[in-house]
N, C-alpha and C positions, 0 to 999 in steps of 0.2 A: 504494500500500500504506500504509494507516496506520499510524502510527508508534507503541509500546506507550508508554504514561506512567504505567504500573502492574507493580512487580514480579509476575511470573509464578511466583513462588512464596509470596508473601504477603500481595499486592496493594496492598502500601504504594505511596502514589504515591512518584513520584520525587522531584517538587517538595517532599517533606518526608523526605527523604534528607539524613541530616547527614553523612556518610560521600562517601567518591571512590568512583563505579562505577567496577567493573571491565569491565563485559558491559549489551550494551543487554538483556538482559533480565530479570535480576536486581539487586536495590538490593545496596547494600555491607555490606549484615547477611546477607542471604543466600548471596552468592557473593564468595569472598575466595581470593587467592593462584591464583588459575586454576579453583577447583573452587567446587562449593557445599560451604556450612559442613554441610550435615545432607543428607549423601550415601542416607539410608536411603528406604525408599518408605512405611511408614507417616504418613500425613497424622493419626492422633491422636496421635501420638508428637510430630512436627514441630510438631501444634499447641500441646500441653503444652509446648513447650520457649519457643515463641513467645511464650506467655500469661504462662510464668515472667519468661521476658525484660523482654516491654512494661511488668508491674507491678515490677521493679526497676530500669527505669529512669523509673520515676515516675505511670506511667497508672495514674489508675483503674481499678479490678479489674472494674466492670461497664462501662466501655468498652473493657478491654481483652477482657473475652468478646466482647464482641459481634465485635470484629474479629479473633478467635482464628475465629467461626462461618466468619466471611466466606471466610476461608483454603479452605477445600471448594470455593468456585468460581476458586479460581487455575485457572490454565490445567496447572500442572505437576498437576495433584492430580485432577485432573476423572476422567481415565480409572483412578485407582488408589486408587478407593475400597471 
Protein backbone atom coordinates (compact mmCIF):
# COMPACT_ATOMS: atom_id res chain seq x y z
CA UNK A 1 0.00 0.00 0.00
CA UNK A 2 1.44 3.32 -0.76
CA UNK A 3 2.12 5.57 1.77
CA UNK A 4 0.16 9.27 1.28
CA UNK A 5 2.89 12.27 1.22
CA UNK A 6 0.00 14.75 0.55
CA UNK A 7 -2.53 16.03 2.90
CA UNK A 8 -5.88 14.76 1.91
CA UNK A 9 -7.49 17.73 2.48
CA UNK A 10 -5.24 20.37 0.90
CA UNK A 11 -2.70 18.42 -0.66
CA UNK A 12 0.11 20.31 0.93
CA UNK A 13 2.82 17.82 0.98
CA UNK A 14 4.03 16.84 4.02
CA UNK A 15 7.72 17.52 3.45
CA UNK A 16 6.67 21.28 3.61
CA UNK A 17 4.60 20.95 6.94
CA UNK A 18 6.17 23.34 9.52
CA UNK A 19 3.76 22.17 12.10
CA UNK A 20 3.60 18.38 14.27
CA UNK A 21 1.19 15.98 12.49
CA UNK A 22 -1.36 14.66 14.38
CA UNK A 23 -2.80 11.91 11.61
CA UNK A 24 -1.19 10.33 8.76
CA UNK A 25 -3.47 11.99 6.62
CA UNK A 26 -3.82 15.29 7.21
CA UNK A 27 -0.82 18.18 7.77
CA UNK A 28 -1.08 20.11 11.08
CA UNK A 29 -3.07 23.04 9.55
CA UNK A 30 -5.73 20.82 8.67
CA UNK A 31 -6.27 18.58 11.51
CA UNK A 32 -5.41 19.61 15.01
CA UNK A 33 -6.44 18.56 18.74
CA UNK A 34 -8.15 15.09 17.30
CA UNK A 35 -10.51 16.61 14.62
CA UNK A 36 -10.10 18.63 11.50
CA UNK A 37 -9.87 22.49 11.83
CA UNK A 38 -12.89 23.10 9.03
CA UNK A 39 -15.39 20.21 10.02
CA UNK A 40 -17.96 21.74 7.30
CA UNK A 41 -18.22 19.93 3.65
CA UNK A 42 -18.40 23.00 1.55
CA UNK A 43 -14.91 22.78 -0.46
CA UNK A 44 -15.48 26.70 -1.71
CA UNK A 45 -15.92 27.68 1.78
CA UNK A 46 -12.71 25.50 2.85
CA UNK A 47 -11.03 26.96 -0.07
CA UNK A 48 -11.79 30.63 0.73
CA UNK A 49 -10.59 30.17 4.02
CA UNK A 50 -7.32 28.23 2.60
CA UNK A 51 -6.45 31.03 0.09
CA UNK A 52 -7.18 33.71 3.12
CA UNK A 53 -4.71 31.68 5.17
CA UNK A 54 -1.69 30.92 2.54
CA UNK A 55 -1.65 34.81 1.53
CA UNK A 56 -1.28 35.89 5.37
CA UNK A 57 1.17 33.83 5.83
CA UNK A 58 3.14 35.23 3.12
CA UNK A 59 2.23 33.48 -0.40
CA UNK A 60 1.65 35.12 -3.34
CA UNK A 61 -1.81 35.65 -4.17
CA UNK A 62 -1.58 34.08 -7.74
CA UNK A 63 0.39 31.16 -6.29
CA UNK A 64 -1.77 30.97 -3.74
CA UNK A 65 -4.96 30.47 -6.33
CA UNK A 66 -3.47 28.20 -8.13
CA UNK A 67 -3.14 25.84 -5.01
CA UNK A 68 -6.42 27.01 -3.54
CA UNK A 69 -7.60 25.37 -7.56
CA UNK A 70 -5.73 22.30 -6.73
CA UNK A 71 -7.75 21.69 -3.34
CA UNK A 72 -10.84 20.11 -5.73
CA UNK A 73 -8.74 17.15 -6.39
CA UNK A 74 -7.94 16.25 -2.46
CA UNK A 75 -9.13 13.03 -1.88
CA UNK A 76 -11.48 14.58 1.09
CA UNK A 77 -13.28 16.88 -1.46
CA UNK A 78 -13.49 14.64 -4.72
CA UNK A 79 -16.96 13.17 -3.88
CA UNK A 80 -18.43 16.44 -2.31
CA UNK A 81 -18.57 18.71 -4.94
Amino acid sequence: MKKNNKCESCLMPFSQDPGIRESEKYCSYCFKDGKLCYEGTDVKEFQKRSYESMVAHGMNKITAKFFTFLITFAPRWKIKK
